[in-house]
Biopython code that builds the backbone (N, CA, C, O; Angstrom):
import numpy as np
from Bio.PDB.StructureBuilder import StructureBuilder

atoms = [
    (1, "UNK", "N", (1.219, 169.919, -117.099)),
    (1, "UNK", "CA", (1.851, 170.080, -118.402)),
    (1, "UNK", "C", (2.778, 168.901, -118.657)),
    (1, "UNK", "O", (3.576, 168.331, -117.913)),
    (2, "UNK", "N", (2.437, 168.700, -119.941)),
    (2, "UNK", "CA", (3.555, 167.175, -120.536)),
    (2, "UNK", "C", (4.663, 167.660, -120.214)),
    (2, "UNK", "O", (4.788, 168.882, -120.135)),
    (3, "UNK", "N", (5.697, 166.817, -119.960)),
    (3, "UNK", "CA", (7.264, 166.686, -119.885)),
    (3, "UNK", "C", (7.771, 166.213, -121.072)),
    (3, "UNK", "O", (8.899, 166.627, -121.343)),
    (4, "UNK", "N", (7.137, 165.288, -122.037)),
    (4, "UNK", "CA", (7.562, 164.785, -123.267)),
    (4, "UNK", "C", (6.682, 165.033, -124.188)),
    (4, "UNK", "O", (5.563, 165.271, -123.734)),
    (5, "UNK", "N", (6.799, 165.068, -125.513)),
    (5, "UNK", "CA", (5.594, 164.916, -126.636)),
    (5, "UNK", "C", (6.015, 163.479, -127.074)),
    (5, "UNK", "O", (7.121, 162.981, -126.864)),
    (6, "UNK", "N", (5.275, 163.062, -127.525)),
    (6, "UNK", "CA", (5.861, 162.434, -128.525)),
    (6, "UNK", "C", (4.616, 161.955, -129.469)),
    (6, "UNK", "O", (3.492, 161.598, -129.114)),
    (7, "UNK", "N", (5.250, 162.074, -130.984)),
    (7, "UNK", "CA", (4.274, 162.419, -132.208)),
    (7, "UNK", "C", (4.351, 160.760, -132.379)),
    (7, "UNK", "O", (5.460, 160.355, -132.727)),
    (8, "UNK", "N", (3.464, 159.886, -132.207)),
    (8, "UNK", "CA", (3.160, 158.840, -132.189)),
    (8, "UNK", "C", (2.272, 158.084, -133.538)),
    (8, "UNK", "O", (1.254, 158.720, -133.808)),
    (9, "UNK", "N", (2.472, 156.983, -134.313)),
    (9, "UNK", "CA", (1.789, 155.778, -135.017)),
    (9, "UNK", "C", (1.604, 154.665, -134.267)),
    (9, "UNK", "O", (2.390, 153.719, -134.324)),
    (10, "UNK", "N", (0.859, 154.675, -133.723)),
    (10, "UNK", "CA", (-0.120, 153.323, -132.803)),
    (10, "UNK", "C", (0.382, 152.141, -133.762)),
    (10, "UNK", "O", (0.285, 151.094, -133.121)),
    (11, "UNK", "N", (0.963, 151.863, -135.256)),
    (11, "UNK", "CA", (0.946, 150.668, -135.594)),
    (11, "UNK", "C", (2.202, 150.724, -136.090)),
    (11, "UNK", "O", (2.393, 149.869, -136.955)),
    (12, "UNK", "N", (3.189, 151.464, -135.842)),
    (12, "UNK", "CA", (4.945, 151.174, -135.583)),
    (12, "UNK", "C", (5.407, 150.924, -134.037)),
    (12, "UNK", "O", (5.380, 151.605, -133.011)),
    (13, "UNK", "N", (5.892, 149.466, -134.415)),
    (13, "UNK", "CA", (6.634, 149.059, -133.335)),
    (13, "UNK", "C", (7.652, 149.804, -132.532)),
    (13, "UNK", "O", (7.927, 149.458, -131.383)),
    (14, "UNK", "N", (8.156, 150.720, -133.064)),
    (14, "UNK", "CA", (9.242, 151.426, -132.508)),
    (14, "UNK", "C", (8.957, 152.734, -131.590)),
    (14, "UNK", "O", (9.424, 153.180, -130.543)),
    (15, "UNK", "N", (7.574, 153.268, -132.864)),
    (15, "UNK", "CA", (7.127, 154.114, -131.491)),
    (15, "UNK", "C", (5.995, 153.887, -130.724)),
    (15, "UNK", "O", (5.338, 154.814, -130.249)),
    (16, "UNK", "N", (5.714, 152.680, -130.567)),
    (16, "UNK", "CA", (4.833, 152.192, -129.185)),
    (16, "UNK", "C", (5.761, 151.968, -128.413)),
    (16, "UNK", "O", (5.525, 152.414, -127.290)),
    (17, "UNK", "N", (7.284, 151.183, -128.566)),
    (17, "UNK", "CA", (8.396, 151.459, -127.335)),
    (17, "UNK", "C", (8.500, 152.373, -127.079)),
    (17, "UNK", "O", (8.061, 152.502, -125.936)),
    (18, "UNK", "N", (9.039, 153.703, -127.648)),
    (18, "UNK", "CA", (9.070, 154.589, -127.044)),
    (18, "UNK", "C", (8.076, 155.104, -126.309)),
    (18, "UNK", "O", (8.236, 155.312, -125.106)),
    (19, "UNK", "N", (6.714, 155.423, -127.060)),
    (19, "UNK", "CA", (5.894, 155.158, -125.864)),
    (19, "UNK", "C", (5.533, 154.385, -124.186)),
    (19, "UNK", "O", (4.989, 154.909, -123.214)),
    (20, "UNK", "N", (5.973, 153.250, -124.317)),
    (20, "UNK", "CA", (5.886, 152.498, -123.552)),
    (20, "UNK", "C", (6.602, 152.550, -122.446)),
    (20, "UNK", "O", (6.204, 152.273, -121.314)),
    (21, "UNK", "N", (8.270, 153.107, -122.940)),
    (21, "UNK", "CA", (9.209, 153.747, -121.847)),
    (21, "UNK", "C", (8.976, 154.686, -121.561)),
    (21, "UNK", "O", (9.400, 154.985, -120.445)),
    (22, "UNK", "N", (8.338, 155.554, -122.169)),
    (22, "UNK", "CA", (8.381, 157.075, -121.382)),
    (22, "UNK", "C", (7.162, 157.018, -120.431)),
    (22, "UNK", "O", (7.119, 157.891, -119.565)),
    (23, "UNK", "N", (5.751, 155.722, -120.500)),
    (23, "UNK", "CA", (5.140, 155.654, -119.862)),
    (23, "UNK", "C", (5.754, 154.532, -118.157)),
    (23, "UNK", "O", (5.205, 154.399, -117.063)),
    (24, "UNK", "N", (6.696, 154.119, -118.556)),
    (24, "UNK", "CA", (7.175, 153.157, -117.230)),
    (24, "UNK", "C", (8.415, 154.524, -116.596)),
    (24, "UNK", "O", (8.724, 154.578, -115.406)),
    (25, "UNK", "N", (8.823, 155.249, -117.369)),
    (25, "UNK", "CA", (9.761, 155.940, -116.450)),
    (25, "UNK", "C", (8.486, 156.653, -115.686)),
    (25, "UNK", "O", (8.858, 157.188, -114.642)),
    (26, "UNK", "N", (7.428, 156.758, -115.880)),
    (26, "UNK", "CA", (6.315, 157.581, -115.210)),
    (26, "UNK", "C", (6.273, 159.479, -115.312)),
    (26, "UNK", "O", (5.925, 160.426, -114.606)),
    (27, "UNK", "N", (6.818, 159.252, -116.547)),
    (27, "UNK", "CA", (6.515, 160.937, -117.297)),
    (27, "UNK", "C", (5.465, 161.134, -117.698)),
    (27, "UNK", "O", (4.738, 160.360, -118.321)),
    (28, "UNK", "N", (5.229, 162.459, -117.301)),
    (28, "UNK", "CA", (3.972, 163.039, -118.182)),
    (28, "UNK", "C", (4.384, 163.087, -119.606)),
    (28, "UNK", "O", (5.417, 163.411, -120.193)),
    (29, "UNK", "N", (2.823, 162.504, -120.072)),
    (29, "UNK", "CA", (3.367, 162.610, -121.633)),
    (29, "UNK", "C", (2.489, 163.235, -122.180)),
    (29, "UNK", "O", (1.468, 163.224, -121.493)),
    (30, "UNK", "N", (2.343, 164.025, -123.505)),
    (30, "UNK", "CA", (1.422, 164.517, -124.782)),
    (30, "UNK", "C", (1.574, 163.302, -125.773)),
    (30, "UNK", "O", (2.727, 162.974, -126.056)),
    (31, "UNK", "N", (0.423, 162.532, -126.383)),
    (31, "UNK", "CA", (0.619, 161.718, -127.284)),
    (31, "UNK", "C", (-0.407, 162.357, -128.329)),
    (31, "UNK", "O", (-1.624, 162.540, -128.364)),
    (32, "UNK", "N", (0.884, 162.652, -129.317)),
    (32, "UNK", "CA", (-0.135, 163.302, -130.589)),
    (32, "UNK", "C", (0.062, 162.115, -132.255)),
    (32, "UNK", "O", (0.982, 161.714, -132.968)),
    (33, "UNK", "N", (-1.222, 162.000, -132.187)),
    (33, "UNK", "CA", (-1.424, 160.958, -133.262)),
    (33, "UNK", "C", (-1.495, 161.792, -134.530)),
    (33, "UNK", "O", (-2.506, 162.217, -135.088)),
    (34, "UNK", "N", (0.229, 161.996, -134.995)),
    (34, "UNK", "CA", (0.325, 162.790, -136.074)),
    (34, "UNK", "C", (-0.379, 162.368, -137.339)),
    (34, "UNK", "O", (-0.572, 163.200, -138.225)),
    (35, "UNK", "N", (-0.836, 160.916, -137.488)),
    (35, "UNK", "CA", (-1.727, 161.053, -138.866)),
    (35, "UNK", "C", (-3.442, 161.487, -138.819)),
    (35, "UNK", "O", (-4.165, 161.943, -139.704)),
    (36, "UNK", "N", (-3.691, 161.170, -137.553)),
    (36, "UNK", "CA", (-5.188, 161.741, -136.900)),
    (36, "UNK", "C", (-4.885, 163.064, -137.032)),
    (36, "UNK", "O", (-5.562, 163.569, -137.927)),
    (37, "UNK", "N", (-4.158, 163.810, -136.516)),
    (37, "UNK", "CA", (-4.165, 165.362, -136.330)),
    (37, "UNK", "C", (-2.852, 166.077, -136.961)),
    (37, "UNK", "O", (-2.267, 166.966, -136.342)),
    (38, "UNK", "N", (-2.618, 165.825, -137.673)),
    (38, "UNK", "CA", (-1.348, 166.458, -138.399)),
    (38, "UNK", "C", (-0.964, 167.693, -138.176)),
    (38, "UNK", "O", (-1.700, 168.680, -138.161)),
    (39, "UNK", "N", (0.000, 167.667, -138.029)),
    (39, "UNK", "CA", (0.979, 169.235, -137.779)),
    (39, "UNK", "C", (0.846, 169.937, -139.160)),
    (39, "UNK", "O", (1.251, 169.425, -140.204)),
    (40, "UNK", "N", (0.126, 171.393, -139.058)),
    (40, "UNK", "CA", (0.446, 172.099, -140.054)),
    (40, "UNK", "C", (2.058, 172.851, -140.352)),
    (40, "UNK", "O", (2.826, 172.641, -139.413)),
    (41, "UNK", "N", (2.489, 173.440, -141.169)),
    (41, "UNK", "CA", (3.367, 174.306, -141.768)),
    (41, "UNK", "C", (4.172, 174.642, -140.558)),
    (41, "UNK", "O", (5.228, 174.116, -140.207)),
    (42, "UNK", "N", (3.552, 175.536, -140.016)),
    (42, "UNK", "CA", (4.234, 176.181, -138.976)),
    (42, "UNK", "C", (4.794, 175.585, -137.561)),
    (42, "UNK", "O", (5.571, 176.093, -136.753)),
    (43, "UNK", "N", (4.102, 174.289, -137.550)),
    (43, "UNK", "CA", (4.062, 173.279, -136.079)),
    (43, "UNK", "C", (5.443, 172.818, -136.585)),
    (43, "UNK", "O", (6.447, 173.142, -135.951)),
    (44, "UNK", "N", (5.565, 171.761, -138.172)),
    (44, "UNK", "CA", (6.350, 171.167, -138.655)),
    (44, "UNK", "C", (7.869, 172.603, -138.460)),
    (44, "UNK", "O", (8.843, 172.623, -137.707)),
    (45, "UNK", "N", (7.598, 173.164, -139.066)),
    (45, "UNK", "CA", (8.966, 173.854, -138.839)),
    (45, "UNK", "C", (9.625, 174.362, -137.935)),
    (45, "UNK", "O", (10.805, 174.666, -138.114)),
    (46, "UNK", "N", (8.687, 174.649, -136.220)),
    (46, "UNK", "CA", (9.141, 174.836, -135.422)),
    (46, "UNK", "C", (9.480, 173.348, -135.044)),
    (46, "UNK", "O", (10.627, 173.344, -134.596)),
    (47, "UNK", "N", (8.937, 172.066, -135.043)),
    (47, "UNK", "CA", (9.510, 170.899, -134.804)),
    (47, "UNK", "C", (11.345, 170.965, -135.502)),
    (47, "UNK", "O", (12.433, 170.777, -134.958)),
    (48, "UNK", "N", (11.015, 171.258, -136.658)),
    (48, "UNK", "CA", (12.407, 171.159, -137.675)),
    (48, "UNK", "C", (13.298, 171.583, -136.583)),
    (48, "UNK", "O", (14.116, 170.845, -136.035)),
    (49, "UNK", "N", (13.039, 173.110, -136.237)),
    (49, "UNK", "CA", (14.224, 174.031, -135.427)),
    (49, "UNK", "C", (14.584, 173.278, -134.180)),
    (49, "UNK", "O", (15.700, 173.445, -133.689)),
    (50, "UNK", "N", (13.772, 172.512, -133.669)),
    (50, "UNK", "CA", (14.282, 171.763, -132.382)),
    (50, "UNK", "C", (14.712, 170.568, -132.494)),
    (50, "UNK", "O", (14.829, 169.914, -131.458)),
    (51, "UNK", "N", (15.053, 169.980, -133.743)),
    (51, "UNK", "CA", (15.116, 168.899, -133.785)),
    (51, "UNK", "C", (16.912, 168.399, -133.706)),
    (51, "UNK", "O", (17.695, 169.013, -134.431)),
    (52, "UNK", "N", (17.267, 167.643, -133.091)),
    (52, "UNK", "CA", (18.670, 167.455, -133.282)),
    (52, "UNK", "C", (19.584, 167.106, -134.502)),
    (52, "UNK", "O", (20.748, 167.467, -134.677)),
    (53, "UNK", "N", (18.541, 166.065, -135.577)),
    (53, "UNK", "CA", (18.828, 165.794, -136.818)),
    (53, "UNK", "C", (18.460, 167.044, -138.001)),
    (53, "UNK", "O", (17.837, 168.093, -137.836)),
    (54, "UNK", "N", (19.206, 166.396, -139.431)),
    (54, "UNK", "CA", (19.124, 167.127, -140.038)),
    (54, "UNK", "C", (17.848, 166.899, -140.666)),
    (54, "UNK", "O", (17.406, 165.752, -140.732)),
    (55, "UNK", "N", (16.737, 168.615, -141.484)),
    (55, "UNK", "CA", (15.825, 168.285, -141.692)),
    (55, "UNK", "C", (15.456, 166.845, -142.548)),
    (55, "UNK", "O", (14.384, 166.250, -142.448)),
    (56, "UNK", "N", (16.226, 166.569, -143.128)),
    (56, "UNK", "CA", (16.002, 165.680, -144.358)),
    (56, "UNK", "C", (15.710, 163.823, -143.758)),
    (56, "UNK", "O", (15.225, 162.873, -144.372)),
    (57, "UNK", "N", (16.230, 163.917, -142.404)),
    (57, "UNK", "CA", (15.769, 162.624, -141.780)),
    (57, "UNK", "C", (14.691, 162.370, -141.029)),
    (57, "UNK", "O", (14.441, 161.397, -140.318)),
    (58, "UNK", "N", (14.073, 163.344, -141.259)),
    (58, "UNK", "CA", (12.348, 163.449, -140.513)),
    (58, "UNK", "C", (11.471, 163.097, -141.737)),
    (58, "UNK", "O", (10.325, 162.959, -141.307)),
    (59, "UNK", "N", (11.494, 162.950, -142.685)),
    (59, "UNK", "CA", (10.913, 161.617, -143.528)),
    (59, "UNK", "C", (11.621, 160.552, -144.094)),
    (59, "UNK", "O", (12.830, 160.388, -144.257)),
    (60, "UNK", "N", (10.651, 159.859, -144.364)),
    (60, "UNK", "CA", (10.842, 158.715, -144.252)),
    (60, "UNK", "C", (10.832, 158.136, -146.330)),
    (60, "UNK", "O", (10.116, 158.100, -147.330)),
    (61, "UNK", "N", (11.959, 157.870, -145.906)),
    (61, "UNK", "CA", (12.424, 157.417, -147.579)),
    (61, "UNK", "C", (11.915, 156.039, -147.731)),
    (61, "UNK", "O", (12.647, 155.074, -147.513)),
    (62, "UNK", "N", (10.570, 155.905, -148.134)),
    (62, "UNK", "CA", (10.203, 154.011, -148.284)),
    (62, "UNK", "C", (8.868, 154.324, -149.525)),
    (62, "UNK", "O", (8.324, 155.280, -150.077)),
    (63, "UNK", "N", (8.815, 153.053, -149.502)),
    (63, "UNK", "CA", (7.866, 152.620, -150.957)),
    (63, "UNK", "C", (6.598, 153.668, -151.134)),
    (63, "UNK", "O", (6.076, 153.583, -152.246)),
    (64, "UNK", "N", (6.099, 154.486, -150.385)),
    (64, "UNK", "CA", (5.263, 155.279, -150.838)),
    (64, "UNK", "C", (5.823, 156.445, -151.284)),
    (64, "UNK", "O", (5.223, 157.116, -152.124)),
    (65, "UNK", "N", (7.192, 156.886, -150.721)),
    (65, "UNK", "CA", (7.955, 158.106, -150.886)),
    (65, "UNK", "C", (8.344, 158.184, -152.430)),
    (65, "UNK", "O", (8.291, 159.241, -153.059)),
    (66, "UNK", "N", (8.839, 156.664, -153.120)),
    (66, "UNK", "CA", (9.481, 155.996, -153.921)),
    (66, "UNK", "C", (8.253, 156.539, -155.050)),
    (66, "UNK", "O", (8.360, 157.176, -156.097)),
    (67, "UNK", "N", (7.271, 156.079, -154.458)),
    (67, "UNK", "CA", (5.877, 155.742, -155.308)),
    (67, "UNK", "C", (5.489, 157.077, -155.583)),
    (67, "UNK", "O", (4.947, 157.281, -156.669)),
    (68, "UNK", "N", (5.688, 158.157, -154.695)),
    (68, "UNK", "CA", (5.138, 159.473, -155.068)),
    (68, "UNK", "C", (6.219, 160.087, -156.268)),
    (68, "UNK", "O", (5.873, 161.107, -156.864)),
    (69, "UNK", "N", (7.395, 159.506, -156.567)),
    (69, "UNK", "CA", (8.183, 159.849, -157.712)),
    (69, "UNK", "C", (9.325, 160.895, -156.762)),
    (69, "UNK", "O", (10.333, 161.355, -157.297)),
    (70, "UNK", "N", (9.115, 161.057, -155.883)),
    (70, "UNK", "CA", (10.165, 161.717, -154.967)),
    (70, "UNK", "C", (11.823, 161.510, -154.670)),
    (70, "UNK", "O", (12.282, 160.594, -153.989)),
    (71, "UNK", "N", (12.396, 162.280, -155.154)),
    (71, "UNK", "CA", (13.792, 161.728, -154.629)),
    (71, "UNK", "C", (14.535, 162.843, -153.289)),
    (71, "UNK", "O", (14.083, 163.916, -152.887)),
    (72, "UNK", "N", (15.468, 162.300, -152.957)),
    (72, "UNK", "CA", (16.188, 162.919, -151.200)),
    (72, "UNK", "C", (16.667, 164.101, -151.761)),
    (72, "UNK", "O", (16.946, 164.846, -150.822)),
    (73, "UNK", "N", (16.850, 164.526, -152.597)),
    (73, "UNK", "CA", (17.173, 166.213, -153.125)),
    (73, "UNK", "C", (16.025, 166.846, -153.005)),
    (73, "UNK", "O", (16.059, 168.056, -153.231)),
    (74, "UNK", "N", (14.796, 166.267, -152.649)),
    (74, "UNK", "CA", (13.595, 167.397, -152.856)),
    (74, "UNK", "C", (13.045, 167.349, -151.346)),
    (74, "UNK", "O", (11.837, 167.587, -151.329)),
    (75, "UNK", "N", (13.513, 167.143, -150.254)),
    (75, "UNK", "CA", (13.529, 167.234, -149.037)),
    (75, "UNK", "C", (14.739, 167.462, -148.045)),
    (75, "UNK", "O", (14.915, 166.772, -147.041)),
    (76, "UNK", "N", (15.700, 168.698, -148.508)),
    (76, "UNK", "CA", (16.461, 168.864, -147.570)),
    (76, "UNK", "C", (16.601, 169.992, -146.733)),
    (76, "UNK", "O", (17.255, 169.948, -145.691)),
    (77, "UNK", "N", (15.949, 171.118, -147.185)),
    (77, "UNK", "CA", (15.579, 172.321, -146.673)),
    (77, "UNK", "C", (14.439, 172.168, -145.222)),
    (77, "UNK", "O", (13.624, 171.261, -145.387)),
    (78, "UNK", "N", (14.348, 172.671, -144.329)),
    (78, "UNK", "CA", (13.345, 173.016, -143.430)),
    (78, "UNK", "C", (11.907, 172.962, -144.034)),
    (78, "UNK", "O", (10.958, 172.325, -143.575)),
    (79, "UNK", "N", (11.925, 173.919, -145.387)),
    (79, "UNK", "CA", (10.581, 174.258, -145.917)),
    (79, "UNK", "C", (10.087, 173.324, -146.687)),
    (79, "UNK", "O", (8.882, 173.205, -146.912)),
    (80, "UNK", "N", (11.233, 172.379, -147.283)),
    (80, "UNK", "CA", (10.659, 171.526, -148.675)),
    (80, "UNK", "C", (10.041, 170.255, -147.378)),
    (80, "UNK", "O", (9.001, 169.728, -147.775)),
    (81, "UNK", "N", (10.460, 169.785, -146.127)),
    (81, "UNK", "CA", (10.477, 168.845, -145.598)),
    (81, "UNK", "C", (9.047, 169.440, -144.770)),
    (81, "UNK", "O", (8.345, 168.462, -144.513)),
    (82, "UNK", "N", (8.491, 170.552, -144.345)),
    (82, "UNK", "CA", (7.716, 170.726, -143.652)),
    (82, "UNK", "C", (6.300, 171.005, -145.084)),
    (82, "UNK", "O", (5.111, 170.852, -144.802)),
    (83, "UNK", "N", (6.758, 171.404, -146.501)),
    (83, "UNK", "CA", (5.581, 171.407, -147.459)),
    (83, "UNK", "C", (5.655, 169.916, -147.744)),
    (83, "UNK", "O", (4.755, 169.644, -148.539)),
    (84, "UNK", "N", (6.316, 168.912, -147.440)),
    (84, "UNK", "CA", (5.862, 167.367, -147.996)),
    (84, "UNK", "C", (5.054, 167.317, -147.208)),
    (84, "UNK", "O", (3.866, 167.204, -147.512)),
    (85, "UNK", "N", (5.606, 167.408, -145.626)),
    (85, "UNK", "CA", (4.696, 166.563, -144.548)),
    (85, "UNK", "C", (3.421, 167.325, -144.166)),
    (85, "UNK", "O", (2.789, 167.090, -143.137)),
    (86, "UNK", "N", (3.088, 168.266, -145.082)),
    (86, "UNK", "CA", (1.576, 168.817, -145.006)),
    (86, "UNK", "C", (1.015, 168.076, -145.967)),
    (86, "UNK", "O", (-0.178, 167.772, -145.947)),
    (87, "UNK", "N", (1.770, 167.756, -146.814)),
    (87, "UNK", "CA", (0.632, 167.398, -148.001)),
    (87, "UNK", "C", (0.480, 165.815, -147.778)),
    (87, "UNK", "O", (-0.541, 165.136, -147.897)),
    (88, "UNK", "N", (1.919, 165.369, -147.381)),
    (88, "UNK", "CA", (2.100, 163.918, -146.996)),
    (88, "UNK", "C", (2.346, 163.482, -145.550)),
    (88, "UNK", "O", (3.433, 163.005, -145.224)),
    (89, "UNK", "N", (1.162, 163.671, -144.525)),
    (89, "UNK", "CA", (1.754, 163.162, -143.360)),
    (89, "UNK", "C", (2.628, 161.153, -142.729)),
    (89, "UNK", "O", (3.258, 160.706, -141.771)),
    (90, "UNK", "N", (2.209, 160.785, -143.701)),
    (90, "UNK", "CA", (2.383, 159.343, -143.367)),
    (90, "UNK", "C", (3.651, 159.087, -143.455)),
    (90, "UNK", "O", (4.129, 158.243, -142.697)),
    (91, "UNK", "N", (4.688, 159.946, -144.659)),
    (91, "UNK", "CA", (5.744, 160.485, -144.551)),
    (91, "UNK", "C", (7.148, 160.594, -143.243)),
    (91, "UNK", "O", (8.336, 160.278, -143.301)),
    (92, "UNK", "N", (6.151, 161.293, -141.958)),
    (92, "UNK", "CA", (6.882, 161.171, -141.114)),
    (92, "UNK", "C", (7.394, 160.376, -140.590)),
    (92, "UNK", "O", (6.691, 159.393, -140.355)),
    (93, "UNK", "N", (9.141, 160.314, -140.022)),
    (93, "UNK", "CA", (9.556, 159.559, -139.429)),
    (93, "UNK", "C", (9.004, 159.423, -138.278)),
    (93, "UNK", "O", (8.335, 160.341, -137.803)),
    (94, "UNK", "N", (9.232, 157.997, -137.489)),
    (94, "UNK", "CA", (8.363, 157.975, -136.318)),
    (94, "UNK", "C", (9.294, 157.370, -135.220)),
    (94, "UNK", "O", (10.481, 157.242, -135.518)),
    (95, "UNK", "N", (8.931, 157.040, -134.154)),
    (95, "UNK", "CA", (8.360, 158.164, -133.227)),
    (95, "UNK", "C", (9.279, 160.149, -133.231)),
    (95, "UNK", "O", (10.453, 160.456, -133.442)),
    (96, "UNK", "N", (8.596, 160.641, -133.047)),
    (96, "UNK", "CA", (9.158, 161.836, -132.733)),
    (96, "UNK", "C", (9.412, 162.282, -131.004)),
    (96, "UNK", "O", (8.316, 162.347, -130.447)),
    (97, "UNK", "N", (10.131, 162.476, -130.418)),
    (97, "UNK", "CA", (10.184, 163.008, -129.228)),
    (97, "UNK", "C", (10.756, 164.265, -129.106)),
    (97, "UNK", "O", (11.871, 164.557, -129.540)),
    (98, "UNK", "N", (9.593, 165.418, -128.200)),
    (98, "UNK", "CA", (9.848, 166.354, -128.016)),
    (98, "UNK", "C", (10.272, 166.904, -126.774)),
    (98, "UNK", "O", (9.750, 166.023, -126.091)),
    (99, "UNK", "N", (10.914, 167.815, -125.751)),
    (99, "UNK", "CA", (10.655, 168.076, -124.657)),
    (99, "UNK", "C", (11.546, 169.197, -124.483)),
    (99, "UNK", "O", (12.747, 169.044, -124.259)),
    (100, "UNK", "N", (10.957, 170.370, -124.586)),
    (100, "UNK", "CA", (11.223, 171.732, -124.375)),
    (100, "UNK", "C", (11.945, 172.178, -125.749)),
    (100, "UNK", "O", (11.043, 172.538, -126.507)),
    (101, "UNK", "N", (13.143, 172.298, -126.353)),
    (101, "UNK", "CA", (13.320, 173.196, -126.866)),
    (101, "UNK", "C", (14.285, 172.004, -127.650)),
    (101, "UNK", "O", (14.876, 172.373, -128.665)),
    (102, "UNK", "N", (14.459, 170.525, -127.178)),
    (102, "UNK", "CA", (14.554, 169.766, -128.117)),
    (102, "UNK", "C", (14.184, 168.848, -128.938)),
    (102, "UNK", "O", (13.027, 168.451, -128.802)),
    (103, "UNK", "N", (14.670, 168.493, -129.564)),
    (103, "UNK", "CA", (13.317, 167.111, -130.215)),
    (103, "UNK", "C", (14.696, 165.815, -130.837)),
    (103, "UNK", "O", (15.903, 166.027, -130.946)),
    (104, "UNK", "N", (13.924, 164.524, -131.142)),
    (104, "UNK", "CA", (14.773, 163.768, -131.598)),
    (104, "UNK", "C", (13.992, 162.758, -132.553)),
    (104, "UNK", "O", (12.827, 162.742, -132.156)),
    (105, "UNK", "N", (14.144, 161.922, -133.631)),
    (105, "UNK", "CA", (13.514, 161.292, -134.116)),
    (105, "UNK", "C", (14.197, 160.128, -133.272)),
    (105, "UNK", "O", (15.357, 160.087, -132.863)),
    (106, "UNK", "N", (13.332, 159.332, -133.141)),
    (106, "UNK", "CA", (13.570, 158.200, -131.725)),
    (106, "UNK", "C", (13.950, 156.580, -132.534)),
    (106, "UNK", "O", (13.469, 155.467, -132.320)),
    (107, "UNK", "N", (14.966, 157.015, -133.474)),
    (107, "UNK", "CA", (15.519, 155.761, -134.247)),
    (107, "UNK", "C", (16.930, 155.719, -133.874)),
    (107, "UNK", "O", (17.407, 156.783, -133.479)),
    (108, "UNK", "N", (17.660, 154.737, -133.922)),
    (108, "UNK", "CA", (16.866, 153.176, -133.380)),
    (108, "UNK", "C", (16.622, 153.467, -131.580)),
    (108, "UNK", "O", (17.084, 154.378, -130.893)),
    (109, "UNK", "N", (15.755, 152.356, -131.193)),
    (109, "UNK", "CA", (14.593, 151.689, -130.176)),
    (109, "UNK", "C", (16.051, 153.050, -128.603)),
    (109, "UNK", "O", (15.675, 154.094, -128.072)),
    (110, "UNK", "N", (17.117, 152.553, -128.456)),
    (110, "UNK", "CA", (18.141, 152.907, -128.003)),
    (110, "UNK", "C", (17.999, 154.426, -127.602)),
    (110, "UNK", "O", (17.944, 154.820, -126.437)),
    (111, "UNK", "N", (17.942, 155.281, -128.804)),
    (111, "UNK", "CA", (18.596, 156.543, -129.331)),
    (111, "UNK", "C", (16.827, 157.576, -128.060)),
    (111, "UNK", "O", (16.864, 158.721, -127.611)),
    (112, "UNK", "N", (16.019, 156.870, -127.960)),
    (112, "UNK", "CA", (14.524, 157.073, -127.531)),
    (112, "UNK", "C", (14.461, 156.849, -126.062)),
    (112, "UNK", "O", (14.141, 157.644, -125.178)),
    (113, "UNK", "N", (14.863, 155.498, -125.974)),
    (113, "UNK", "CA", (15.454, 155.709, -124.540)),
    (113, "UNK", "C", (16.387, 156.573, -123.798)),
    (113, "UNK", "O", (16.134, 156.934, -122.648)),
    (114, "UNK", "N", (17.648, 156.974, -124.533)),
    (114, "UNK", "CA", (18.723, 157.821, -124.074)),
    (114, "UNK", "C", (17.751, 159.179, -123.568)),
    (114, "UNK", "O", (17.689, 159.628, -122.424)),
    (115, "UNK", "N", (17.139, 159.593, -124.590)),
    (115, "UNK", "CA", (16.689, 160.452, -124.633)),
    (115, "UNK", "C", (15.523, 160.995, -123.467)),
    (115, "UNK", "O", (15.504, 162.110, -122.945)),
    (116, "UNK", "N", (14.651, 159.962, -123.249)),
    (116, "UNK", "CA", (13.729, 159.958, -122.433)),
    (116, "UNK", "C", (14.796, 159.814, -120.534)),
    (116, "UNK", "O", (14.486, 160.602, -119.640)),
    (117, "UNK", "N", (15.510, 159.140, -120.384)),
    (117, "UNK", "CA", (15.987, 159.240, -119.424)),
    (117, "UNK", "C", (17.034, 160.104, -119.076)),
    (117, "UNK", "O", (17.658, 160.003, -118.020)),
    (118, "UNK", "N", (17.253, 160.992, -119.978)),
    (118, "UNK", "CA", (17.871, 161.918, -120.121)),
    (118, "UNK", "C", (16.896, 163.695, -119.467)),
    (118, "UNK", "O", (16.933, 164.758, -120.087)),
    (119, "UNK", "N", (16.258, 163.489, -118.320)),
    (119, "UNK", "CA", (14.892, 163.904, -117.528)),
    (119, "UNK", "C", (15.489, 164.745, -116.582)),
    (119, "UNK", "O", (14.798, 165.309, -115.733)),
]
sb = StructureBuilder()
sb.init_structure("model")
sb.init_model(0)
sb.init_chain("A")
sb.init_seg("    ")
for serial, (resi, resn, name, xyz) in enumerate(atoms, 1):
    if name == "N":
        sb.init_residue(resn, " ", resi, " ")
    sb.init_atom(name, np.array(xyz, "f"), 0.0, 1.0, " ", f" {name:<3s}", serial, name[0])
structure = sb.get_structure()
């Protein structure tokens, strides 16, 4: 059984580090390629409940967010942030790290490490 999750984009730099450390500390890991396999409703909101941040920083406020006509009042609830990221997974902040009953969005490069050696 994994020791870490972590909800991974193969083409963000930040969470291939994190990846990369949690693979040199020599942890078992789960690597889930959240835009390949997206977390439904219920995955996303139990993520929410473990997460150390508030829901509203598990997406990601940038030019497609902008582009969907979206503003940060319509993602601050658990539910409004887990019905975007069903409809919008690309949305998610990245990397995500999970491991037991906490989770962290792994920004900045630092905050991912703490976390991971924190074992």
């Amino acid at each position: 059984m994994a020791e870490l999750t972590v909800l991974h984009n193969s083409r963000c730099s930040t969470s291939r580090h994190a990846l990369e450390t949690v693979e040199a500390a020599g942890l078992p890991v789960e690597v889930v390629h959240y835009l390949k396999t997206p977390l439904d409703r219920e995955q996303l909101l139990d993520l929410i409940a473990k997460l150390e941040d508030p829901p509203a920083d598990l997406v990601r406020k940038d030019a497609f967010f902008a582009g969907l006509g979206l503003s940060a009042d319509e993602c601050t609830t658990p539910e409004q942030v887990a019905d975007l990221l069903v409809e919008h997974p690309r949305l998610m902040q990245r990397p995500v790290l999970v491991r037991g009953d906490r989770a962290i969005i792994g920004r900045p490069k630092d905050r991912a490490e703490a976390f991971i050696a924190d074992s």
